[in-house]
Residue frames as qw, qx, qy, qz and C-alpha x, y, z in Angstrom:
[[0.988, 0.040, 0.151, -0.009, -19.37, 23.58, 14.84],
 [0.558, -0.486, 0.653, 0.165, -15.65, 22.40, 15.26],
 [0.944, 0.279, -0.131, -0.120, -14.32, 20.48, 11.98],
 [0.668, -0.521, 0.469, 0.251, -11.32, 18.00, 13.05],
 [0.635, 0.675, -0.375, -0.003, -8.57, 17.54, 10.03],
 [0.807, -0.424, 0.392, 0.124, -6.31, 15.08, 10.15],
 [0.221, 0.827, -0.460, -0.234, -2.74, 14.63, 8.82],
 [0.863, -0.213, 0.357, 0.287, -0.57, 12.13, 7.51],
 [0.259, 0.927, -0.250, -0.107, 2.15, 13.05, 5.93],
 [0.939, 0.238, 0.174, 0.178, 5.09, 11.19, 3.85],
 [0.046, -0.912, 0.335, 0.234, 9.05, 12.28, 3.76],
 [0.961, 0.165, 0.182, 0.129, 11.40, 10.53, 1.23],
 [0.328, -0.777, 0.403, 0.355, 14.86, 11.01, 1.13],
 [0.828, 0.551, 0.098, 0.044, 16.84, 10.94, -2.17],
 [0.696, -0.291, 0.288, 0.589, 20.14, 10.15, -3.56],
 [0.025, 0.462, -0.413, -0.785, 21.82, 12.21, -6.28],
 [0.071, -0.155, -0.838, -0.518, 19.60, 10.05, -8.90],
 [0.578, -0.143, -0.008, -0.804, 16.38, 11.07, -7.20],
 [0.571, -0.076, -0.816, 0.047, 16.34, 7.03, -5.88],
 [0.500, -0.693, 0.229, -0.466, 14.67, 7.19, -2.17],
 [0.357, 0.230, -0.801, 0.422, 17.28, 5.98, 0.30],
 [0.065, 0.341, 0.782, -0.518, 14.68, 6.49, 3.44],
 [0.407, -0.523, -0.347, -0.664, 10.81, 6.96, 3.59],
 [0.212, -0.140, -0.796, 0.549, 9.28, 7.82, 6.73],
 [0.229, -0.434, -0.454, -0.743, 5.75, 8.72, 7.67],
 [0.005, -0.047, -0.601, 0.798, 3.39, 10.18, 10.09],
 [0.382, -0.524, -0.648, -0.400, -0.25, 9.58, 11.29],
 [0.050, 0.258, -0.590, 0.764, -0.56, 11.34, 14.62],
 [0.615, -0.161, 0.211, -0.743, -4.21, 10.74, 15.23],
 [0.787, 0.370, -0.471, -0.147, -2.68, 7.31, 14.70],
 [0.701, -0.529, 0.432, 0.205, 0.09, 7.22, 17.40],
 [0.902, -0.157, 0.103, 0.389, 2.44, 7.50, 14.37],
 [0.048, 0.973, -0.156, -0.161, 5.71, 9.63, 14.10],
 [0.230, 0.785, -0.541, -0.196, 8.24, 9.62, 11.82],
 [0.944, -0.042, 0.311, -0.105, 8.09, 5.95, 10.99],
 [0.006, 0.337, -0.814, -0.473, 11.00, 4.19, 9.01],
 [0.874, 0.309, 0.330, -0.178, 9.37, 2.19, 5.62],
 [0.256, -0.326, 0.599, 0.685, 11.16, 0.47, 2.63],
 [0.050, 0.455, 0.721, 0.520, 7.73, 0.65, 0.46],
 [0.331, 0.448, 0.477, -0.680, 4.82, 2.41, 0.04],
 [0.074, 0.316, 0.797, 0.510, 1.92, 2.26, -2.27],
 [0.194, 0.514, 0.447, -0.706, -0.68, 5.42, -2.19],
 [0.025, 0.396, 0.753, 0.525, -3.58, 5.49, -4.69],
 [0.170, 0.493, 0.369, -0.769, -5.88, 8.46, -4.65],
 [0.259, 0.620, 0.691, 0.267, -8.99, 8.85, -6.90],
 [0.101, -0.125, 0.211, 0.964, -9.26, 11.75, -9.14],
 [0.453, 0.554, 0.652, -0.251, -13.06, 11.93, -9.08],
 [0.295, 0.690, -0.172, -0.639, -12.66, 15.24, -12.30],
 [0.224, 0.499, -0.771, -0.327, -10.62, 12.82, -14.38],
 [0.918, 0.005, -0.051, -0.394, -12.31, 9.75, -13.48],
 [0.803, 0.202, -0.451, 0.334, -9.01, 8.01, -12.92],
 [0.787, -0.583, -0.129, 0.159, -6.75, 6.68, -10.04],
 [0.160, 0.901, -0.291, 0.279, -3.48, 8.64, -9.13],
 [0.890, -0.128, -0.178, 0.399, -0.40, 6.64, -7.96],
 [0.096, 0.823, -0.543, 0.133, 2.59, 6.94, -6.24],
 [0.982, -0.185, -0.028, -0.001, 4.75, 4.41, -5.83],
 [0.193, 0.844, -0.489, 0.105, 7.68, 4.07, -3.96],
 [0.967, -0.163, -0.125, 0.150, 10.49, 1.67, -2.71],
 [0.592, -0.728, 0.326, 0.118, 13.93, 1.78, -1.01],
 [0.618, 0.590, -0.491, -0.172, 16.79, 1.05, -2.88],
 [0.010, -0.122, 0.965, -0.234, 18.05, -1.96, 0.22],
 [0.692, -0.014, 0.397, -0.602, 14.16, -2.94, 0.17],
 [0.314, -0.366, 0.864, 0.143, 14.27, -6.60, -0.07],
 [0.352, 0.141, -0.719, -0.583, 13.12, -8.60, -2.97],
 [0.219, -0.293, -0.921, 0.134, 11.49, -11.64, -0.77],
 [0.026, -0.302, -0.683, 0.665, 9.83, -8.80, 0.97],
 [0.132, 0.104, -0.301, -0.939, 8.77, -6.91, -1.88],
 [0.402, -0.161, -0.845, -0.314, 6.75, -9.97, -2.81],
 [0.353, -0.528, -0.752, 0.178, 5.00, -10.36, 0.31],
 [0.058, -0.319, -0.065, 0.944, 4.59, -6.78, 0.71],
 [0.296, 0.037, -0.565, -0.769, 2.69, -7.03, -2.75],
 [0.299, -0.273, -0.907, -0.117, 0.68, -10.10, -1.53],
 [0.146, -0.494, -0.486, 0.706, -0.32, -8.37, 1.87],
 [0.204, 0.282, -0.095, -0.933, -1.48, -4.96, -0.42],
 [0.274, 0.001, -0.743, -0.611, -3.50, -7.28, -2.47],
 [0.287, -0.404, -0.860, 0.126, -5.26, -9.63, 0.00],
 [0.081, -0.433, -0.466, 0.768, -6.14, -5.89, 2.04],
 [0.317, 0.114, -0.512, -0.790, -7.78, -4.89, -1.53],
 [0.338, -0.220, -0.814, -0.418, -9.81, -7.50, -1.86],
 [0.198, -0.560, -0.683, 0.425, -11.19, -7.19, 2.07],
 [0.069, -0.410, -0.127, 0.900, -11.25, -3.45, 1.41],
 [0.203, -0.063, -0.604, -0.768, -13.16, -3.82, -2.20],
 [0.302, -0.341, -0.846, -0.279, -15.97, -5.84, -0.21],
 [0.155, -0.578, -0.480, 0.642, -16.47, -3.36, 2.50],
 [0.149, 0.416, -0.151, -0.884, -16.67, -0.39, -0.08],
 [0.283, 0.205, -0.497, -0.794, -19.04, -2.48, -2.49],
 [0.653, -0.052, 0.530, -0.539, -20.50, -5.51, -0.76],
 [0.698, 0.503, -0.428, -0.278, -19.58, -7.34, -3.71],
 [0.790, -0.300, 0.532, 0.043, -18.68, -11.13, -2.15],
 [0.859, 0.497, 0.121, 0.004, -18.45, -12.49, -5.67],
 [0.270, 0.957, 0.051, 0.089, -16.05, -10.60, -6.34],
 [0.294, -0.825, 0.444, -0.189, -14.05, -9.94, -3.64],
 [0.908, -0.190, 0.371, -0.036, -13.92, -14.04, -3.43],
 [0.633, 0.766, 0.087, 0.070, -12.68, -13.61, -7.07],
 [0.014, 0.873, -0.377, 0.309, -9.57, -11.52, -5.68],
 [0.581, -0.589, 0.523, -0.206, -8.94, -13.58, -2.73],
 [0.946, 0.256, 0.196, -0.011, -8.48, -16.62, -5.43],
 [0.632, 0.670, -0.184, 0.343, -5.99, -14.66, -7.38],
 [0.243, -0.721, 0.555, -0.337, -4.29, -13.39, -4.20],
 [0.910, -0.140, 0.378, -0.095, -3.99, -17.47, -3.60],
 [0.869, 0.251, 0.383, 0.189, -2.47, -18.05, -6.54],
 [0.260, 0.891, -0.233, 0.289, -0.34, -15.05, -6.52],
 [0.374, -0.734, 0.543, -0.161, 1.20, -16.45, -3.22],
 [0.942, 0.209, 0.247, -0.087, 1.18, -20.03, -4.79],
 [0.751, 0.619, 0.019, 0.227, 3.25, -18.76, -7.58],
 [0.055, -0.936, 0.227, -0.263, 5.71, -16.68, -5.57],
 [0.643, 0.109, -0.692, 0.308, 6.31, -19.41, -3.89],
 [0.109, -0.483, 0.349, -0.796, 4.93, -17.46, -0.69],
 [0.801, -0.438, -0.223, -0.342, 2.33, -20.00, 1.08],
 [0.539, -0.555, 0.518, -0.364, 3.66, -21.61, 4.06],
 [0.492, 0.272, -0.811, -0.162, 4.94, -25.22, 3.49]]
């Protein structure tokens, strides 16, 4: 028996302050290579510790307006992603409220 492994993999270029000027990433079993981003946001559970494990990065030209809707977009994909992984509606509805009223406040809804 064959086990497939798959890669993705994250390169971040830094200035002399250790600021990333480029991020680019790869998913090949994706169809991607060497993408340009001006965010990312990776969160990996530490099952020993019992606790979540961040990185978080940004661009130093990565716009403010976008940040925001960058944020909104990571949230709303939480809340769809919390109700597949728990089946919790309640909940999830719960999120999708605050994600409302995060874009509300941002000024981010559509007019």
């Amino acid at each position: 028996m064959s086990v497939h492994t798959s890669e993705i993999k994250i390169n971040v270029e830094l200035d002399e302050n250790k600021i990333p000027e480029k991020l680019h990433w790869s998913a090949p079993d994706g169809g991607v290579n060497k993408e340009e981003s001006k965010a990312m946001l990776l969160s990996v559970w530490d099952h020993k510790s019992k606790e979540a494990l961040r990185i978080d990065l940004w661009t130093k030209d990565m716009p403010l307006d976008e940040m925001k809707v960058f944020f909104h977009q990571t949230l709303t994909a939480m809340a769809d992603t919390f109700q597949r992984a728990t089946s919790d509606e309640k909940m999830s509805d719960t999120m999708r409220d605050f994600c409302d009223y995060f874009a509300e406040k941002l000024d981010l809804t559509e007019k």
